[in-house]
Legacy VTK file of the C-alpha trace (Angstrom):
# vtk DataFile Version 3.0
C-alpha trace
ASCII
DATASET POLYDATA
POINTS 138 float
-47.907 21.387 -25.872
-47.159 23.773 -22.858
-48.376 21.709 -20.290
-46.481 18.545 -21.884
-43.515 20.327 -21.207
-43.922 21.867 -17.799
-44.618 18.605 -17.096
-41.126 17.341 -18.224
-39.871 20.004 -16.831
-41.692 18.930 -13.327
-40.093 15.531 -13.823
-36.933 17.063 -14.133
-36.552 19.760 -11.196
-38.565 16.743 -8.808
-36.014 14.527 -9.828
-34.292 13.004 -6.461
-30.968 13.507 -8.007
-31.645 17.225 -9.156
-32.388 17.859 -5.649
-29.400 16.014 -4.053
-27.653 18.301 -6.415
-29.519 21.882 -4.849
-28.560 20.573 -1.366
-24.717 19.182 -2.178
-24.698 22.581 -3.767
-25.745 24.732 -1.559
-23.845 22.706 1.847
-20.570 22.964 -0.450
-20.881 26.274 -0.470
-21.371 26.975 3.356
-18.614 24.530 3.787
-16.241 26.419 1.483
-17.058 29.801 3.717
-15.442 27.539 6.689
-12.533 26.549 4.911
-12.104 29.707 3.327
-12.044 31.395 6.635
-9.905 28.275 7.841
-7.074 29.062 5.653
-7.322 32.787 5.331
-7.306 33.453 9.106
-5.571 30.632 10.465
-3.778 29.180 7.961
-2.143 31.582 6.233
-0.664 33.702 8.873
1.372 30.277 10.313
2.823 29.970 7.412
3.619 33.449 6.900
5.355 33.080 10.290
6.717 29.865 9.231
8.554 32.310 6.192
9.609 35.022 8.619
6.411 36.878 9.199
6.122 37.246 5.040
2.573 37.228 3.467
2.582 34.456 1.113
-0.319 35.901 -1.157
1.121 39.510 -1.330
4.985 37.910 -3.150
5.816 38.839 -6.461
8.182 39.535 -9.220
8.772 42.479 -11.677
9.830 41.386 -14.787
9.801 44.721 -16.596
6.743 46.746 -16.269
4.930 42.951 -15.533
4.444 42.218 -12.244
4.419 37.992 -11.785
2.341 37.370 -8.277
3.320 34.396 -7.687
2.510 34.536 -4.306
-1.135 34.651 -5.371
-1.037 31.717 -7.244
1.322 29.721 -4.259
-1.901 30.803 -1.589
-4.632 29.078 -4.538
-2.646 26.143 -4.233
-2.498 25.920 -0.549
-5.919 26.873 -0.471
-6.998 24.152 -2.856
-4.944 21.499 -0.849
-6.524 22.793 3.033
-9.787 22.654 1.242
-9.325 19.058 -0.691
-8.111 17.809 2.458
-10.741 19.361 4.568
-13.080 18.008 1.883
-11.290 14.281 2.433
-11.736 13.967 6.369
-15.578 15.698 5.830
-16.439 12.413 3.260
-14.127 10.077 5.266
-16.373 10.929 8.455
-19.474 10.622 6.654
-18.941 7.078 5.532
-17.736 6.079 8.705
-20.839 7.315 10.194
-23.208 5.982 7.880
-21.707 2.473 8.339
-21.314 1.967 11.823
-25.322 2.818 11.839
-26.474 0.964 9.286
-28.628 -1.937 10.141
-26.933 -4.943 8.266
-29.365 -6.255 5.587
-30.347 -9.620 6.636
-31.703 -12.438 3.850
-34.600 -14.010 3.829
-34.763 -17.348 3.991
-36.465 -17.559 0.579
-33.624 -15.420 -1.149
-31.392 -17.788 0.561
-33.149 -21.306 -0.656
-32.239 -22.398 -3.931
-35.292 -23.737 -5.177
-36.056 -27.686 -6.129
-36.771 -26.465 -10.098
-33.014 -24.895 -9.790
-31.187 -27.618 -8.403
-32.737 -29.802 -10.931
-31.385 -27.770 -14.034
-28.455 -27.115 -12.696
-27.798 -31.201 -12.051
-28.887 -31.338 -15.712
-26.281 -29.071 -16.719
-23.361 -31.023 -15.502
-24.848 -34.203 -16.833
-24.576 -33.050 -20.026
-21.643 -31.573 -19.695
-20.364 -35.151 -18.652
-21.687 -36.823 -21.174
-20.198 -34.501 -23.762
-16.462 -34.708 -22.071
-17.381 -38.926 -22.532
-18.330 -37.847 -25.961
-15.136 -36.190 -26.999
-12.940 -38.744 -25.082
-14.340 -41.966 -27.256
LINES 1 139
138 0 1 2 3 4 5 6 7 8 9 10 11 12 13 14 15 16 17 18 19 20 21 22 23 24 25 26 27 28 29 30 31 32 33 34 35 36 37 38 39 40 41 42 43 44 45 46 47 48 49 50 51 52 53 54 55 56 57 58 59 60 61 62 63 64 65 66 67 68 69 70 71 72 73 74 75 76 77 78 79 80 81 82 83 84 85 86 87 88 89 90 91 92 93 94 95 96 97 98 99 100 101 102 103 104 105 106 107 108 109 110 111 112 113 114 115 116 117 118 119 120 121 122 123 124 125 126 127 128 129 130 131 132 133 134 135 136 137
């Protein structure tokens, strides 16, 4: 019973798309460092310049003894744009990549050649499909 289920569980973790997952995972995350740093060190201070030198992240309201940072939440969405963009051109390179290399997949000339048997049913097909139109016409 133990070894029928390592064994699933072999099938599982070996699975190509289990690994795809490790590596997507594990790339996304190095990638996110970049972006992170992207937005936090580059980012960020333009557009606290942009507000007249004012840290987006650090605004906030007191609404009694609450204080609302909105700021905070203002930087997540920024961040979540910078990185959804950066995210964008990353894929959008990718595929552009991966298509200009591609070798185009040629047909074979047997894929390509109906065969004799084929042509014969289908010539049957629209015979009888003739006939019936007579059929109904009469």
């Amino acid at each position: 019973m133990f070894k029928n289920f390592m064994n699933e569980f072999k099938e599982f973790a070996l699975r190509g798309n289990v690994l795809d997952l490790a590596v997507g995972v594990v790339i996304g995350g190095a990638f996110s460092a970049i972006v992170t740093s992207l937005v936090k060190n580059i980012i960020t201070p333009l557009i606290g310049i942009i507000l007249g030198g004012h840290d987006v992240s650090g605004l906030m309201v007191k609404v009694g003894t609450a204080e609302l940072k909105y700021g905070a939440f203002l930087q997540s969405i920024i961040d979540f744009v910078i990185i959804a963009f950066a995210i964008f051109i990353f894929i959008k390179a990718i595929n552009t990549l991966t298509t200009k290399f591609k070798k185009p997949v040629e047909e074979t000339a047997e894929e390509a050649a109906i065969e004799a048997s084929e042509e014969y049913l289908k010539e049957i097909r629209d015979l009888l499909a003739l006939q019936a139109k007579n059929n109904h016409t009469n």
